[in-house]
C-alpha positions, -999 to +999 in steps of 0.1 A: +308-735-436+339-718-450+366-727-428+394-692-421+429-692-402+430-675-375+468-663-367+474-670-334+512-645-326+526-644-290+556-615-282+560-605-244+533-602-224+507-596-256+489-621-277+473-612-312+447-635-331+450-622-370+430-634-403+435-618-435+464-595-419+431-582-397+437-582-359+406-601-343+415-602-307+441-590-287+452-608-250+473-585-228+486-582-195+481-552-174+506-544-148+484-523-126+453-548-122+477-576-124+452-590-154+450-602-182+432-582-205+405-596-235+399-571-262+374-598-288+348-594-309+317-586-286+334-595-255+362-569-234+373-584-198+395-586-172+405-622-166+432-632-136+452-657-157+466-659-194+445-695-201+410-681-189+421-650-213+429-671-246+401-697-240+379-666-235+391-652-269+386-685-287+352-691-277+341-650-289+359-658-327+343-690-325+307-674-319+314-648-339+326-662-368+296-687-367+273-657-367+290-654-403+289-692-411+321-693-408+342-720-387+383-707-373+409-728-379+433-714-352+468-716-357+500-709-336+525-691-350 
């Protein structure tokens, strides 16, 4: 499996996973709910903390990248 790196860029309260300079996932907090918000590939939730949000995110690149034979290498930037 070709191995890819995904970007991993925290500013504020919003989290971005890149590769290729091609968002994958964004994590966000929303005021209103008091949530944090997933936006991944095949998954969009609502999550009540910021670690269930990014764990949430990493598992949906993983899948689907591996639905591509691809493996993430995740970074932190």
């Amino acid at each position: 499996m070709a191995v890819y790196k995904v970007h991993i860029k925290t500013g504020g309260d919003k989290t971005t996973y890149t590769t290729n300079a091609t968002t994958l996932a964004t994590v966000s907090y929303n005021q209103e709910s008091d949530k944090w918000h997933v936006s991944a590939p095949r998954t969009k939730k609502q999550v009540s903390t910021k670690e269930e949000a990014d764990d949430i995110t990493r598992k949906s690149i993983t899948a689907f990248f591996a639905s591509l034979g691809l493996t993430p290498n995740f970074i932190n930037e």
